[in-house]
KENUVO-309481 format. One record per residue: residue in three letters; y, x, z of N, C-alpha, C, CB in turn. Coordinates in steps of 0.2 Angstrom, whole numbers, padded with zeros to 4 digits, always signed. Glycine has a CB too. Layout:
ALAYXZYXZYXZYXZ;...
% end
This chain:
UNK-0188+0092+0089-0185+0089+0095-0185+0081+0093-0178+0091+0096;UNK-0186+0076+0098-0188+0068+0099-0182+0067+0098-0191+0064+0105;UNK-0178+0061+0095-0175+0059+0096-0175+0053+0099-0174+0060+0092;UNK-0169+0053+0102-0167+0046+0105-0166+0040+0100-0161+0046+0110;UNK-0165+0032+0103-0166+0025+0098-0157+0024+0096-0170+0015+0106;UNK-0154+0028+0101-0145+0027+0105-0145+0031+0096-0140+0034+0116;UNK-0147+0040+0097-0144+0042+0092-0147+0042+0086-0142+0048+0092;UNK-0152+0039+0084-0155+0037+0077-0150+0030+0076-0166+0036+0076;UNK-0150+0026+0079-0145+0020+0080-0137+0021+0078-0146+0018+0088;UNK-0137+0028+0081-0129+0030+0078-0130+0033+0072-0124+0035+0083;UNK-0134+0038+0070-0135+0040+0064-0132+0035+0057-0141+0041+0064;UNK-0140+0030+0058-0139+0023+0053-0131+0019+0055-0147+0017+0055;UNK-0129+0017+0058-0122+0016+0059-0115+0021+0055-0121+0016+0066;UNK-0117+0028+0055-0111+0032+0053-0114+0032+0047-0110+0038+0057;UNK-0119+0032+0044-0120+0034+0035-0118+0026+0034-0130+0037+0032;UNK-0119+0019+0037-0116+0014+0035-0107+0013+0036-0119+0010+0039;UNK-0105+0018+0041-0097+0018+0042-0095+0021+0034-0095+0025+0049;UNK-0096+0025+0034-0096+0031+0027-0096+0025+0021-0104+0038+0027;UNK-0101+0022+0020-0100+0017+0016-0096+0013+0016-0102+0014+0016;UNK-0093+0011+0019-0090+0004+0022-0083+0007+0021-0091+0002+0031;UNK-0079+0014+0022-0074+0016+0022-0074+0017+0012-0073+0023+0029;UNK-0080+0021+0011-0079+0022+0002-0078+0016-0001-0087+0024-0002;UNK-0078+0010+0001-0080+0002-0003-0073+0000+0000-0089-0005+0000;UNK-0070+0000+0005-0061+0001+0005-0064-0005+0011-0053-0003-0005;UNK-0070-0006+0014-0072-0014+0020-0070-0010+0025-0083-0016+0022;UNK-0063-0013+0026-0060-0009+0034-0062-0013+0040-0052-0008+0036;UNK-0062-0019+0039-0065-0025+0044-0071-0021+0047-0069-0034+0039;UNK-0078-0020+0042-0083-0019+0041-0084-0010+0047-0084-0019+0032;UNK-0079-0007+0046-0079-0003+0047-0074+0000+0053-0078-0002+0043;UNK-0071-0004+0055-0068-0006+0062-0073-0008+0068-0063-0011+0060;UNK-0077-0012+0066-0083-0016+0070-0088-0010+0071-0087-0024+0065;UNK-0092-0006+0065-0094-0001+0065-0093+0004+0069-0094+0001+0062;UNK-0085+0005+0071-0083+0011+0075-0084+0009+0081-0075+0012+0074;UNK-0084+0005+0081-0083-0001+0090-0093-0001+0094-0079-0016+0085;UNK-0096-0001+0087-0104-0002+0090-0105+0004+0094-0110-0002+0084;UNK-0103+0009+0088-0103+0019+0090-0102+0018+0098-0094+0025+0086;UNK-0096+0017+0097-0092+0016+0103-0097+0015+0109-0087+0009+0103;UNK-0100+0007+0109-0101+0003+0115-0109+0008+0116-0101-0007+0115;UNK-0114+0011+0111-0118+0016+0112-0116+0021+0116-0119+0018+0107;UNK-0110+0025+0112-0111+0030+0116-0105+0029+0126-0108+0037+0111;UNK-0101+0023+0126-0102+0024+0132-0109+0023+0139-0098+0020+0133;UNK-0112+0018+0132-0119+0017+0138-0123+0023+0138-0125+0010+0136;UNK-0123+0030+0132-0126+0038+0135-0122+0042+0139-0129+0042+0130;UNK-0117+0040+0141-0111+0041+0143-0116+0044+0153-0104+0032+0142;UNK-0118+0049+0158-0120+0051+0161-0113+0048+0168-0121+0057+0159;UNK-0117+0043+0173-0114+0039+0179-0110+0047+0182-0122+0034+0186;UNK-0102+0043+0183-0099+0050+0188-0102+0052+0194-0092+0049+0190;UNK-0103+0056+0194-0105+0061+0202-0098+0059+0207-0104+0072+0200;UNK-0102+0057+0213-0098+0057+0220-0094+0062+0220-0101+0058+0227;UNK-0086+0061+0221-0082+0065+0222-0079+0068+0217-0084+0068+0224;UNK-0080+0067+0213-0075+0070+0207-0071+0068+0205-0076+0072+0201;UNK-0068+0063+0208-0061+0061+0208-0056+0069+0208-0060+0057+0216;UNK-0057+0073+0209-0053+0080+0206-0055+0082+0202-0054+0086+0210;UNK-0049+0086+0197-0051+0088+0191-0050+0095+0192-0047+0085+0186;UNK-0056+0098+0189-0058+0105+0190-0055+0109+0184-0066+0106+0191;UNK-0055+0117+0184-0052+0118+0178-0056+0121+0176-0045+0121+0177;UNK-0059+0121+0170-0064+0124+0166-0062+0128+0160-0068+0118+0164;UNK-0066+0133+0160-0065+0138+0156-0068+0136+0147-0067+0144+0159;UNK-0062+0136+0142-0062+0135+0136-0068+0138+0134-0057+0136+0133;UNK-0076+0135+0131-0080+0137+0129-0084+0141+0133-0078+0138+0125;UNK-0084+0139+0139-0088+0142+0144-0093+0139+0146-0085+0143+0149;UNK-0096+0132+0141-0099+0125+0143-0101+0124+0151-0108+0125+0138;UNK-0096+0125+0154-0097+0123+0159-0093+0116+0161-0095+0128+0162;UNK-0090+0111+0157-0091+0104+0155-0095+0103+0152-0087+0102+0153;UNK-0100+0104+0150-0103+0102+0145-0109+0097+0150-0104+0109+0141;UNK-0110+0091+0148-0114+0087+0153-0120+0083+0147-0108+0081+0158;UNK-0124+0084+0149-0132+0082+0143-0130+0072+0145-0144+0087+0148;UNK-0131+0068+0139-0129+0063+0140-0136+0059+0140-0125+0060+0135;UNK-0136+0052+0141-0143+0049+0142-0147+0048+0138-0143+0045+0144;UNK-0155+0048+0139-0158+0047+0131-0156+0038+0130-0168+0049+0130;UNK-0156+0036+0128-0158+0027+0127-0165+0025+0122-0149+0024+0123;UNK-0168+0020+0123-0175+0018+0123-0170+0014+0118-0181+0015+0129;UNK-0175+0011+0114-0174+0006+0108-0174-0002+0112-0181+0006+0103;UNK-0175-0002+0117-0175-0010+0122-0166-0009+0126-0183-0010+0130;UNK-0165-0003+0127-0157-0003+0127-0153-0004+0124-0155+0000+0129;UNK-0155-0002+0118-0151-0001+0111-0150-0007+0110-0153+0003+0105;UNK-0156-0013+0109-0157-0019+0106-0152-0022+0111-0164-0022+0105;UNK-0153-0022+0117-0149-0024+0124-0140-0025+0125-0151-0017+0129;UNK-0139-0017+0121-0132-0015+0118-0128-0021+0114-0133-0009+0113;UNK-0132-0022+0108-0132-0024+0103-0131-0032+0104-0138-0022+0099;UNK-0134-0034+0107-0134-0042+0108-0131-0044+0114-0141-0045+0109;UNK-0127-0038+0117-0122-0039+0121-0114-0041+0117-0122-0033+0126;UNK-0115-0037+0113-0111-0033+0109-0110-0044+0102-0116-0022+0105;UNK-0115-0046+0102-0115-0053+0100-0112-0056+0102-0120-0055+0100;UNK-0114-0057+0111-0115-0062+0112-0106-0063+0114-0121-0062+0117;UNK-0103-0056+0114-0097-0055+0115-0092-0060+0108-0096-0044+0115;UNK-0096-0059+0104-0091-0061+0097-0091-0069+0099-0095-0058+0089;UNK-0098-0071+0100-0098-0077+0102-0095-0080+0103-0101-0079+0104;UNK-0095-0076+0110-0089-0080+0116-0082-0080+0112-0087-0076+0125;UNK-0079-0075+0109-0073-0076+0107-0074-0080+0100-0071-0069+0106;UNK-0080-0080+0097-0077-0085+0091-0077-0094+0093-0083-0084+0084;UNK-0080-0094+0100-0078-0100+0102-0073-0102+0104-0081-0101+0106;UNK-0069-0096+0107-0062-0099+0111-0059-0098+0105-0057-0094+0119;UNK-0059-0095+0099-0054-0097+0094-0056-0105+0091-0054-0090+0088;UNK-0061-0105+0091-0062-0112+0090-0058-0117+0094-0067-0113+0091;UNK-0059-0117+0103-0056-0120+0107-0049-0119+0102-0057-0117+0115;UNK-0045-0114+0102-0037-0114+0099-0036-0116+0092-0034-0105+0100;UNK-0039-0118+0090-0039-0123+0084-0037-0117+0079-0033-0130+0084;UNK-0042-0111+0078-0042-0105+0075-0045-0104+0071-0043-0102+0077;UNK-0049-0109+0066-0056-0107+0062-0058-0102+0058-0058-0111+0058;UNK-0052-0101+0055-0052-0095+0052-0053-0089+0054-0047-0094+0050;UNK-0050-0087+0061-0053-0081+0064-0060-0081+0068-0049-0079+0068;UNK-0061-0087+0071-0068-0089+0072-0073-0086+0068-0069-0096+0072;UNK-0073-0088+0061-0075-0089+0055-0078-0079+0054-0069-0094+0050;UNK-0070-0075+0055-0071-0072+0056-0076-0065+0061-0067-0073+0054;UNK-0074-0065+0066-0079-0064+0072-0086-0069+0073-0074-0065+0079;UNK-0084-0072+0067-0093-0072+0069-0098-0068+0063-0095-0081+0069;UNK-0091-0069+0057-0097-0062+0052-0097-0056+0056-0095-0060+0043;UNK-0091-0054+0061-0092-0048+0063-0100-0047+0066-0086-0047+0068;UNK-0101-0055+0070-0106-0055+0074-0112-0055+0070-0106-0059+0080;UNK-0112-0057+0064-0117-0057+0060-0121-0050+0057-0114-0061+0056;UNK-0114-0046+0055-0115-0041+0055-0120-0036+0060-0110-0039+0053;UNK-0117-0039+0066-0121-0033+0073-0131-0034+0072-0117-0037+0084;UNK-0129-0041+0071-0136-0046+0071-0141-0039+0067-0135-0055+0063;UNK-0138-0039+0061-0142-0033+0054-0144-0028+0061-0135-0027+0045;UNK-0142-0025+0062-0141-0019+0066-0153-0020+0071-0131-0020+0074;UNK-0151-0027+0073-0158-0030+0078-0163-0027+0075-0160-0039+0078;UNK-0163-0028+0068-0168-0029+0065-0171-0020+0063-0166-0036+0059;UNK-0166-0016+0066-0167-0009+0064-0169-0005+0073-0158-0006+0058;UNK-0165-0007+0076-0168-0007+0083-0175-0005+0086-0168-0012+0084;
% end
């Protein structure tokens, strides 16, 4: 079976998580949780019209069960440098607040996401 760019992209992230938490890097590993994250909302399947009601579904009946999106490696990268450009902006307004220290910080966060491009 092919795999998608989304879950070989979360793979390498979770054997990096796993690291991160063994070496006591909770910073490291917080930011990691958060990439997972903004991945799997973007394979996350667009709600269906109407399902503003909630249906009741039978426990282990996979009749919730909803196939999520594949994601290409141009979305992934897409993800990722959204996911930068986010730190950016915030390490700027900490700048604006005369913050450097946490600037300083959210920007190795963003530095870290950077690594991630280059595996993409």
């Amino acid at each position: 079976m092919m795999q998608d760019a989304g879950h070989e992209m979360k793979a390498r992230m979770r054997a990096d998580l796993r690291a991160a938490m063994k070496e006591g890097r909770g910073g490291d590993a917080r930011l990691i949780r958060s990439l997972i994250a903004a991945i799997d909302k973007a394979e996350a399947p667009p709600a269906r019209e109407g399902s503003g009601e909630a249906v009741q579904h039978h426990f282990l009946s996979g009749s919730a069960e909803v196939e999520r999106l594949s994601l290409d490696a141009e979305r992934v990268r897409a993800i990722l440098l959204a996911e930068i450009e986010e730190h950016e902006q915030a390490a700027a307004e900490m700048d604006r607040l005369d913050r450097p220290d946490r600037a300083d910080a959210i920007r190795a966060e963003a530095r870290l996401t950077a690594r991630y491009l280059s595996q993409s």
